[in-house]
N, C-alpha and C positions, 0 to 999 in steps of 0.2 A: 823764242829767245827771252821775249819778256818774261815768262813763265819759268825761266829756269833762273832769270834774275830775282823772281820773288820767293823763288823755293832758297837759293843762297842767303836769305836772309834772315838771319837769327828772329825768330820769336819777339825776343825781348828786343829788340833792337826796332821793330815796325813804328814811325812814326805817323799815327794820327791827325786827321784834321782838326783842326785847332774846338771846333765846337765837341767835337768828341772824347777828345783830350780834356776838355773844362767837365762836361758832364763827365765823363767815367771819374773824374780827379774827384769830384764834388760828392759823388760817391763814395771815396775812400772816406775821405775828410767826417762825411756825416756818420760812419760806423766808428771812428775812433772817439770822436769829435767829446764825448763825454768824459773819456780818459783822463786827459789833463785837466780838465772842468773838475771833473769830482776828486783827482788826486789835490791838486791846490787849496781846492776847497776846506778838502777834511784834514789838512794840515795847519792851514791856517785856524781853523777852529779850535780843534786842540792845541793850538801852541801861543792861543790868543791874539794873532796880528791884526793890525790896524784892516780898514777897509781898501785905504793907499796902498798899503805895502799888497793885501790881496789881488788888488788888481794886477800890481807890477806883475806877481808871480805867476798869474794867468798867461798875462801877456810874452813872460821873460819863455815859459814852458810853451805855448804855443810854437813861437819863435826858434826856440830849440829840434822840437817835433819837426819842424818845416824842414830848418837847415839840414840834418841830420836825415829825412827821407829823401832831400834832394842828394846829396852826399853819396847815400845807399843808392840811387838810380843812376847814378853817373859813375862814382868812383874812379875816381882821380889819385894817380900813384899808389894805387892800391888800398884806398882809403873809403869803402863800399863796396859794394858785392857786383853791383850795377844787374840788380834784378829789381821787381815791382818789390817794394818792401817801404812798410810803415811805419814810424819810431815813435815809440809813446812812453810816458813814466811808466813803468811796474810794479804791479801792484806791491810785489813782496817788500821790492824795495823801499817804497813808500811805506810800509809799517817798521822799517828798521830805521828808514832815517829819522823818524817820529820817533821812533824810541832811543835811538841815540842822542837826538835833542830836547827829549825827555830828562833821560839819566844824568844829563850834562850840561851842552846848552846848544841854539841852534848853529850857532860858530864851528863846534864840534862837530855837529851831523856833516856840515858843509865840507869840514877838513876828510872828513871820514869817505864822501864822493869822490874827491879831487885822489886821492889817495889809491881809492879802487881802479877808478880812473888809472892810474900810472899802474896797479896790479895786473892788469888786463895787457899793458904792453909787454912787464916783463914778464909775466906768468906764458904768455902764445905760443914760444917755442916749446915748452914741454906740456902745456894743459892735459893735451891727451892723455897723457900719463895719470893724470890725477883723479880722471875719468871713473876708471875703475874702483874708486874710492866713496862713488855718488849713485852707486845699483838704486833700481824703483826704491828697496825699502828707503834709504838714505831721502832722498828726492819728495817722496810721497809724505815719508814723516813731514817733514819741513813746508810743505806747502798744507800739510793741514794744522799745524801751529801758527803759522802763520794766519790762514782762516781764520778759527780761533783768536786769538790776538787782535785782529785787527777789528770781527766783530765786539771784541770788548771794550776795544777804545774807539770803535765809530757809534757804539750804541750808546754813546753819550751825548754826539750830537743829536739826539732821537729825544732823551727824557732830558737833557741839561745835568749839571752839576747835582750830585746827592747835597742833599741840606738845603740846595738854593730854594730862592720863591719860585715857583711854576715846575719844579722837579715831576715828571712824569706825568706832566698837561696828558689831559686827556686826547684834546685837540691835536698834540704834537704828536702821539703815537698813534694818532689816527689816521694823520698824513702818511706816517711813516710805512702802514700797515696798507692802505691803499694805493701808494705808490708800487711797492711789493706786490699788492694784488693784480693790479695794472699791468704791471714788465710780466707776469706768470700771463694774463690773458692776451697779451701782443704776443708772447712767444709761442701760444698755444693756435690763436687763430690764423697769425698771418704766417706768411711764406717767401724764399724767398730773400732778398734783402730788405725788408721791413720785417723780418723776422730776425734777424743779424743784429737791426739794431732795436731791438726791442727792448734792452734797457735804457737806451735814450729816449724813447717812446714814451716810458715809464717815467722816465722822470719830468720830462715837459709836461704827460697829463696830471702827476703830482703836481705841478708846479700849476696848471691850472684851478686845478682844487682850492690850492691855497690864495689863487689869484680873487677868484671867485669868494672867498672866505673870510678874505682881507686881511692872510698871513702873510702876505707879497707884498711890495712896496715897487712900483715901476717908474717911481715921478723921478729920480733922479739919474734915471740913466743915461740920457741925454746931457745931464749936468758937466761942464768940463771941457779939457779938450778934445777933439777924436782924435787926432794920434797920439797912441802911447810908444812910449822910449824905454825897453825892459831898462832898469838898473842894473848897474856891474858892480857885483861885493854888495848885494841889498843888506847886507848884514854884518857889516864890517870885515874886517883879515880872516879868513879861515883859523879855526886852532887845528894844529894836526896831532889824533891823540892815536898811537897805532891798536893799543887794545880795545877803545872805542869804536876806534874803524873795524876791526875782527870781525863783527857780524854783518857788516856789507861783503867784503874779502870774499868771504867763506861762500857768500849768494854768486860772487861772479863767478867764479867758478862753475855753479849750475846754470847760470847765465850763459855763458859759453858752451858748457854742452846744450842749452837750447838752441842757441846759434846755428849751433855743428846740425841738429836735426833739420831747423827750419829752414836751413842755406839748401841742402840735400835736398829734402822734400820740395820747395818753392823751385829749382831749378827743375827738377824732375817734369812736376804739373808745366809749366813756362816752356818746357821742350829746349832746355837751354844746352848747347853743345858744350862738348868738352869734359875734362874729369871737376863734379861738384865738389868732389872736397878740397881740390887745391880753392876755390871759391871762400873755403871758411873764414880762413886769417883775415883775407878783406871785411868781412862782414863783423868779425870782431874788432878791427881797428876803428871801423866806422862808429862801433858802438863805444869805443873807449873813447874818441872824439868827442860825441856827441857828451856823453856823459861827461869830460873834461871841462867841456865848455859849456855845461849847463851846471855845473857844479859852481861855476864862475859866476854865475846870474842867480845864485841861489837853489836849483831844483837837486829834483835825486835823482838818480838813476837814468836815462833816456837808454831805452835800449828797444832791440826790434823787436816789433809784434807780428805773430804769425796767426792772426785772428782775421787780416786783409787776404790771407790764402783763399780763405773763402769766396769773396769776392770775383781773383781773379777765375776761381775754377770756378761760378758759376757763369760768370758773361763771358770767359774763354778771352778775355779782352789779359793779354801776357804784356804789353810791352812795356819797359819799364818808364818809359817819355810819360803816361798818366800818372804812376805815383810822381815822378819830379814835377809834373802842373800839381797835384796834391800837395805836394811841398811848397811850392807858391804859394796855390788858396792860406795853406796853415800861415806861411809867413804876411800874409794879406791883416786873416786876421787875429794877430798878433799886434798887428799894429794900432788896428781899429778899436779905441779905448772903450767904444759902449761896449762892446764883446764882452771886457773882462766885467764891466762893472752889473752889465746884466747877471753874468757867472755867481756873481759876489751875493746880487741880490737875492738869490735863490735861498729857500728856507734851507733852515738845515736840518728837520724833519724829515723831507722828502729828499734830499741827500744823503741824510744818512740812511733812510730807507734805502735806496739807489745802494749806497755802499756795502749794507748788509747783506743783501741779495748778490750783489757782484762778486766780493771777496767770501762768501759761504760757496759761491762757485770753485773757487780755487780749493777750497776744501775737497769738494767732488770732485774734481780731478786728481789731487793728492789721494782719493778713496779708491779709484782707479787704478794707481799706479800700484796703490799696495795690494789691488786685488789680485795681479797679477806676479804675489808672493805668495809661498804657502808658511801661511802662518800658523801649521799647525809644527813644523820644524822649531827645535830647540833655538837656533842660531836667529832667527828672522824675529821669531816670536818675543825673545830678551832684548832684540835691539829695538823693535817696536817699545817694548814694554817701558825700558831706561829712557830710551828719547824723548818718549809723554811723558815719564815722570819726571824729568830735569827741563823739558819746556812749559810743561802744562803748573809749573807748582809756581814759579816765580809770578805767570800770568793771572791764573787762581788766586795766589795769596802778595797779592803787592806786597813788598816789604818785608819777604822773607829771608833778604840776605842783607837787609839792613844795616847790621852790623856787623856783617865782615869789611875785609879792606877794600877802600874805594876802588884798587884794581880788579881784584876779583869781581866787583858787582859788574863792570862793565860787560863782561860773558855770564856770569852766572844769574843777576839779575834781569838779563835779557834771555827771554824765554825760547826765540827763535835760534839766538846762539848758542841754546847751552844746550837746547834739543838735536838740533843739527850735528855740532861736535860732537855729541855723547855718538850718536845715532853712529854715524862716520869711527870713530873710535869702537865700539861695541860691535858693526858689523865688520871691522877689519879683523879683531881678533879671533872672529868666529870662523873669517871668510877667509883669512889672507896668514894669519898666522899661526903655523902648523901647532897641535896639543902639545906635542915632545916640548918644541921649544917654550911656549908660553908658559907649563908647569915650569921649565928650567929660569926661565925670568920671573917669576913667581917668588920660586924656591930661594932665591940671587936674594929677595927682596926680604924675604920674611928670617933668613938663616941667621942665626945668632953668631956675632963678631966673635 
């Protein structure tokens, strides 16, 4: 009898003893735990913010992370998927809100969240559709511009400012190259989950180095108060700019179709009953949620990671009650002010090492998806081709649309959005739209009145 009561019990549904619940949570926590650490970090650097405001964002993203995996393990009116799932910034999107608040101002990047945020709800009913629009080449382009991209403006926090005093310190790209070194030998020797999180490995022993070196500063982290209070609007009213926002739009979209995969696959490994793709909506409203209301605190993007898959398939530990204690711990510490301000204190050598390494990742897997094109075909081969040259040239050459009109630059200046478009544009025509007609719209366009 017993035994048929614990066979009727969903997987994900097994609730844990509370000591096993905190360790397997504690586990989650310390494989993402770098995520929001280094996306805040590399924001604020580049975008100049105070030490204050750094912490807040630490704290505001933490906090977000938490809510938002609890969200996903519960799911309430349909608002999570209610499977083990862990909600972190992403990476892409943190190189778009950076360059939105780049090209404009940080008010703008913020309006341009909230905004996606609300694309996600009315886009659900039909996404599917738009699916077929975002084949590997589309996808794969886009996450290796983004690569690119984000290695050229995190590899600033490595050497500093061209022109400034200490531009290409010795000492700083020393850090940067032995942190690098570091995360390559954690991933190579250990196994395992200490192999998972071998970029955080990487960075705490960088972060040694510098401690050791005297490029670390530890005395004030204690300084203050311990609870921190994320701020709401750290940055004044949102502006809402919709062609500024375009290149966020256009990522949720493949944001959602990652959804679609990792809702599917996560339920499969968990043994989760039932049809997984009715599961999807949930996990995308969660994600527009989270992203709403982190948009609201300042952050980019929150959406789920399917990097915790790992996890559950190797300790087989499915139930979704560990990620919701992981969503505690994160909201724990969120609260807890030395967290952010240690975050803070971390060079930005050995971070942006951290960085380089992590988002040259994303490239590799955008290598991946295009392996799995033949690019020796005309069709594949031209929309590779246009989408590096319309992403890779604005990145390449800052300031090469300088003097068109301020609308235009918001897409064409932005190298992730005009690669992506183009990509998405040039594979439809090859893919979706038959010769006959395309010469006859051609012909429509060039015919003398």
């Amino acid at each position: 009898m017993t035994g048929n009561k614990i066979d009727s019990i969903d997987p994900t549904d097994e609730v844990l003893p509370p000591r096993s619940l905190v360790l397997f949570g504690l586990q989650h926590v310390l494989v993402m735990a770098a995520s929001p650490i280094t996306a805040v970090f590399l924001v604020s650097k580049a975008l100049g913010f105070s030490d204050a405001l750094t912490v807040s964002l630490i704290s505001a993203t933490f906090l977000i992370c938490g809510l938002g995996t609890i969200l996903q393990s519960f799911g309430p009116a349909g608002f999570g998927a209610r499977l083990p799932f862990i909600m972190v910034p992403g990476g892409a999107p943190i190189a778009i809100f950076l360059a939105i608040a780049q090209q404009t101002d940080v008010q703008t990047a913020v309006g341009a969240v909230i905004l996606t945020a609300g694309f996600y709800f009315l886009t659900l009913p039909v996404f599917r559709r738009l699916l077929r629009y975002f084949p590997p080449i589309v996808v794969g382009t886009m996450l290796l511009l983004v690569s690119v991209n984000l290695v050229r403006i995190y590899g600033g926090t490595i050497t500093g400012k061209q022109g400034s005093e200490g531009f290409a310190d010795p000492m700083n790209v020393g850090l940067a190259l032995a942190t690098i070194a570091l995360t390559v030998i954690f991933a190579r020797v250990f196994t395992g989950t200490l192999q998972r999180i071998s970029v955080m490995l990487g960075l705490i022993a960088g972060s040694a180095i510098a401690i050791g070196a005297g490029y670390m500063d530890l005395s004030g982290i204690f300084d203050g108060p311990v609870i921190a209070m994320p701020q709401l609007l750290p940055f004044g009213m949102p502006k809402f700019d919709f062609f500024a926002a375009l290149p966020l739009i256009v990522f949720s979209i493949i944001s959602m179709a990652e959804a679609t995969g990792q809702t599917i696959a996560t339920a499969e490994i968990v043994g989760r009953r039932g049809d997984a793709h009715a599961i999807v909506p949930a996990t995308i409203r969660g994600d527009a949620v989270a992203s709403l209301v982190g948009g609201l605190f300042g952050t980019s993007l929150i959406i789920t990671s399917g990097e915790n898959v790992g996890i559950v398939r190797a300790t087989n530990v499915k139930s979704r009650y560990v990620t919701a204690t992981a969503g505690v711990i994160l909201v724990l510490i969120a609260l807890f002010a030395p967290v952010g301000r240690l975050a803070n204190a971390l060079p930005g050598p050995v971070v942006g090492g951290t960085a380089v390494i992590v988002f040259s990742i994303i490239g590799v897997i955008g290598i991946d998806l295009l392996r799995r094109v033949d690019l020796r075909e005309h069709g594949p081969m031209f929309t590779l081709a246009t989408a590096l040259s319309m992403g890779l040239l604005p990145i390449l050459v800052p300031g090469v649309y300088s003097q068109f009109p301020q609308w235009s630059q918001m897409i064409l200046a932005n190298g992730l959005a005009a690669g992506t478009i183009t990509a998405v544009i040039v594979n439809a025509i090859f893919q979706h739209l038959p010769l006959e007609q395309f010469q006859e719209k051609c012909a429509a366009v060039f015919r003398p009145e």
